[in-house]
C-alpha positions in Angstrom: 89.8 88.8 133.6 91.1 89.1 137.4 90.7 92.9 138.9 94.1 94.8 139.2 93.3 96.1 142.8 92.7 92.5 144.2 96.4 92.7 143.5 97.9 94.8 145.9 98.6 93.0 148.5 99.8 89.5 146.6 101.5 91.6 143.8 102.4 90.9 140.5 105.2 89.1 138.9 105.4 90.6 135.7 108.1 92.8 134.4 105.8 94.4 131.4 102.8 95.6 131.0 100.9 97.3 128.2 98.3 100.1 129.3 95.2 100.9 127.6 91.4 100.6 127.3 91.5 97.2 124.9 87.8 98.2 124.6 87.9 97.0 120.8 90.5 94.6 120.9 91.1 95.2 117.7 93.8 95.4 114.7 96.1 98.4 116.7 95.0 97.0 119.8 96.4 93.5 119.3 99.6 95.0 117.7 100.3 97.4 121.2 99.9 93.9 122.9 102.1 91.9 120.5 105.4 94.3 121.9 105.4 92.9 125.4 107.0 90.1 124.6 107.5 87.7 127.9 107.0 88.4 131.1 104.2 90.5 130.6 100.5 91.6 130.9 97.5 93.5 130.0 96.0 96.2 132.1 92.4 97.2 130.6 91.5 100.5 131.7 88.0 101.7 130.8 84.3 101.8 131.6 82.1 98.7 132.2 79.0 100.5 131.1 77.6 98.6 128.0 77.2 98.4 124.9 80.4 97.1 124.1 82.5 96.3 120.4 84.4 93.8 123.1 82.8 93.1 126.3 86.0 92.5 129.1 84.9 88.9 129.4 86.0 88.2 125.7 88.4 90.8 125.3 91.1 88.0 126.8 90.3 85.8 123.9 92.7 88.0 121.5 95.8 88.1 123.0 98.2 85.6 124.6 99.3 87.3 127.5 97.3 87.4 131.4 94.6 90.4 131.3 93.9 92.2 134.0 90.9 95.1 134.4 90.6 98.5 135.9 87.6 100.2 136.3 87.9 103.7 135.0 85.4 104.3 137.6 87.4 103.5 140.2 90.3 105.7 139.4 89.2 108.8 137.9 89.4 111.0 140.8 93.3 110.1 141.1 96.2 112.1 139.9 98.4 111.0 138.0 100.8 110.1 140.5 98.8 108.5 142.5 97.8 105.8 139.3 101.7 105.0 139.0 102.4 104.7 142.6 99.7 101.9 142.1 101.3 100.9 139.2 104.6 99.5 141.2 102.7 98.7 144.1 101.0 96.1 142.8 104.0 95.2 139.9 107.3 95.8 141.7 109.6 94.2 139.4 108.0 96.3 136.4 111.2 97.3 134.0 108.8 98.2 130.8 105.4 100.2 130.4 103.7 99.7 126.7 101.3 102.4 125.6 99.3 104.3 122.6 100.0 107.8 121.7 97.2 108.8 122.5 97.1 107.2 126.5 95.9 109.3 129.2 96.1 109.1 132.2 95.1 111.0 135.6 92.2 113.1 136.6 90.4 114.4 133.7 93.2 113.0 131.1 95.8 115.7 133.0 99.2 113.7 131.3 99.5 112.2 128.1 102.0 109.6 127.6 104.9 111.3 127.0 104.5 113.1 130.3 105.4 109.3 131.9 109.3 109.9 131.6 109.3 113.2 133.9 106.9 111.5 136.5 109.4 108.5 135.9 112.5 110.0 136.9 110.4 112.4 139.7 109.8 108.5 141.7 112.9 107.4 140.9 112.1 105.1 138.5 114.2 106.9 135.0 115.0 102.8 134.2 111.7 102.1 133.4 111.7 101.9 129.5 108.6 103.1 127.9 107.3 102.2 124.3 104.8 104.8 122.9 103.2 103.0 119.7 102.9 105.5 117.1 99.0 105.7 115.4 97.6 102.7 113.3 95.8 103.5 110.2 93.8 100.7 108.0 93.3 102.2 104.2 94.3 105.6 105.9 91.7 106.1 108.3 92.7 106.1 112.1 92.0 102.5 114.4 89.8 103.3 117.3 87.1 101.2 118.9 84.9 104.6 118.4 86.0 104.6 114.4 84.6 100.9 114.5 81.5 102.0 116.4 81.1 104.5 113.5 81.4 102.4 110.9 79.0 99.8 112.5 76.4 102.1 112.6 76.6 103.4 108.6 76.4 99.5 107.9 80.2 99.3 106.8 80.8 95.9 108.6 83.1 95.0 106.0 85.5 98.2 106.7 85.1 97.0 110.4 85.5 93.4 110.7 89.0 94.0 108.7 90.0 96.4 111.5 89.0 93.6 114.0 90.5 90.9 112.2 87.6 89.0 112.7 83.5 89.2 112.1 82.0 91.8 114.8 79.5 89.6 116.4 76.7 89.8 118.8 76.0 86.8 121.5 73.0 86.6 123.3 70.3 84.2 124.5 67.4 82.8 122.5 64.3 84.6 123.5 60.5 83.7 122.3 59.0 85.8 119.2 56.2 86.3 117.4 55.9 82.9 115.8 55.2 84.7 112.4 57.8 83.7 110.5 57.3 79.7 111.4 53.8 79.8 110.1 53.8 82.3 107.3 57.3 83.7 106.3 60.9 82.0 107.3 61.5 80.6 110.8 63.8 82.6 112.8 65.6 82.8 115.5 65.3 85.8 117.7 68.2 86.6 120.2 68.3 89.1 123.3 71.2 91.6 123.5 72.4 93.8 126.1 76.1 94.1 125.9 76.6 94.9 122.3 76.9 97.8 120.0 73.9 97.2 117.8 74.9 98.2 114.1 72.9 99.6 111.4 69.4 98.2 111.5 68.5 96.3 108.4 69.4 93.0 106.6 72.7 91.4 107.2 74.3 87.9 105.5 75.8 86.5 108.8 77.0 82.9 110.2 75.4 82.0 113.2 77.1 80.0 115.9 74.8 77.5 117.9 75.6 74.5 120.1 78.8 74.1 118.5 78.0 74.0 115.0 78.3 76.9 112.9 75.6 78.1 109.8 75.3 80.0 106.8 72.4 82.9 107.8 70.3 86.0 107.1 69.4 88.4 110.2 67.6 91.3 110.6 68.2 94.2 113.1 65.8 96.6 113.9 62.0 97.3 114.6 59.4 94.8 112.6 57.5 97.8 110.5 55.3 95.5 109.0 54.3 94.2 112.1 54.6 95.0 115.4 56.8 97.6 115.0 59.0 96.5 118.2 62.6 96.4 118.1 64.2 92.7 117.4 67.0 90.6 115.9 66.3 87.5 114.6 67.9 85.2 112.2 67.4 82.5 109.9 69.1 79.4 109.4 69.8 78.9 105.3 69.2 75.5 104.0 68.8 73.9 107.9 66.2 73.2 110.4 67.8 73.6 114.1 66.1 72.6 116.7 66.7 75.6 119.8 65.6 76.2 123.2 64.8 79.4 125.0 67.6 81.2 127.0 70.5 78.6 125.1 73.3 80.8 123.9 73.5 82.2 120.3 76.8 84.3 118.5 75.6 85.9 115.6 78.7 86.9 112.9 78.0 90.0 110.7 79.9 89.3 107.1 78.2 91.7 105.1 75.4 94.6 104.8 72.6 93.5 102.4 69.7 95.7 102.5 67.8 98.9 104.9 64.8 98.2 107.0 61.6 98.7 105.2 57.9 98.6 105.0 55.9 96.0 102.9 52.1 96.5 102.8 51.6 92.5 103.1 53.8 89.4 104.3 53.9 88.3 101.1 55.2 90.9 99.9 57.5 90.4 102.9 58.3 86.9 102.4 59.5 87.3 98.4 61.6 90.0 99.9 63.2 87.4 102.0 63.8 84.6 99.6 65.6 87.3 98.0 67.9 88.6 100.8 68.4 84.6 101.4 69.8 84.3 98.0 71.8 87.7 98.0 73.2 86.1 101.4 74.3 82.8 100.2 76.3 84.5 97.1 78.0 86.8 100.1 78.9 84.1 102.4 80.2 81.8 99.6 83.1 84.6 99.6 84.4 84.5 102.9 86.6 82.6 105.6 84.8 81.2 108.2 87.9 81.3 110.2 87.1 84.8 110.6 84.3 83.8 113.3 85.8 84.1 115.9 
């Protein structure tokens, strides 16, 4: 995704741009994007302080049409003037501006979208058509990236991936751990995170995505209480022995919440819990598309 203000001097061609944060590239996300139509773009606006439900890097995967990003950093201090008249320097041939109804924009949020058509007219620019999307609901309840975040976090991944439209994932890179499960319980795989939204912590029946081949999976998130209590998540390939290396790439798919974090007094204890969740997980993934990874 190419910076907006690198822009300013070489310009723009497009004639349509939809404004927002894309943060979530979600379901009401990917419809706001869907009215452009040809000749258009993407401007993200927002913060590029993780943890992310859609890091920018991936958010460009979703949608058809060229992405460009905005650091909300970088323009906070502006009025709202000044953010249009940066608008048409950088697109001069812009004839159509897509937004939510609930776009801000200006120091601390100071117009809302319908204030665009007097600021419009006040440059000179009444032509301009503007498209205000009305709000998007899924089974009633409101879709926002912070809804999703919300939902993530009570373990309602199933509520959430069908506002994505896909499985919420986490990638990261293979990282050493305690070489417990090899030798006593279940081999894992344990993965480092730092751009993502971490949900729930428990027992999730995933897919795992790992040098191009995809697998069924259990993974836990959360701190090891009956070990060494430190944070982790770590997964484990159902019916397959991989082979991985250290710092190698690893998407892990959330389908479905199976169980909290717990306690057990022995790993034995521990590892009948587990040939449990692995059969609870199988019966799960057995129910959904895989085309959903994605």
């Amino acid at each position: 995704m190419k910076s907006f203000l690198s822009f300013v001097n070489s310009k723009l061609p497009y004639e349509r741009v939809a404004i927002g944060k894309f943060d979530g590239m979600h379901k009401a996300h990917k419809y706001l994007l869907g009215l452009v139509g040809t000749n258009g773009c993407a401007l993200s606006i927002a913060s590029v302080k993780p943890p992310f439900i859609t890091p920018p890097k991936e958010r460009t995967k979703y949608t058809h049409i060229p992405f460009f990003r905005l650091r909300f950093e970088s323009i906070k201090s502006w009025d709202s003037m000044q953010f249009l008249q940066l608008l048409f320097m950088v697109m001069p041939h812009l004839k159509c501006i897509v937004i939510g109804y609930d776009f801000h924009f200006g120091k601390d949020r100071m117009s809302h979208a319908s204030d665009l058509y007097g600021l419009l007219k006040l440059m000179g620019k009444a032509e301009v058509q503007i498209k205000i999307v009305a709000p998007q609901t899924y089974l009633n309840i409101p879709l926002h990236t912070s809804i999703i975040k919300d939902l993530l976090k009570q373990g309602e991944v199933q509520n959430a991936n069908a506002m994505l439209e896909r499985f919420y994932h986490i990638k990261g890179r293979i990282i050493k751990g305690q070489g417990i499960g090899s030798k006593e319980l279940y081999p894992t795989i344990n993965m480092k995170n730092t751009l993502y939204f971490v949900p729930k912590h428990g027992v999730y029946a995933t897919f795992a995505y790992y040098n191009g081949m995809l697998y069924n999976a259990v993974s836990f998130v959360g701190n090891r209480f009956s070990t060494d209590e430190r944070f982790c998540i770590e997964t484990h390939i159902i019916d397959e022995t991989i082979n991985t290396r250290h710092n190698e790439a690893i998407t892990i798919f959330f389908v479905a919440y199976l169980r909290d974090n717990k306690k057990f007094l022995n790993l034995n204890d521990l590892k009948i819990q587990i040939e449990s969740d692995i059969t609870d997980a199988k019966e799960k993934l057995s129910t959904h598309d895989r085309t959903y990874c994605k």
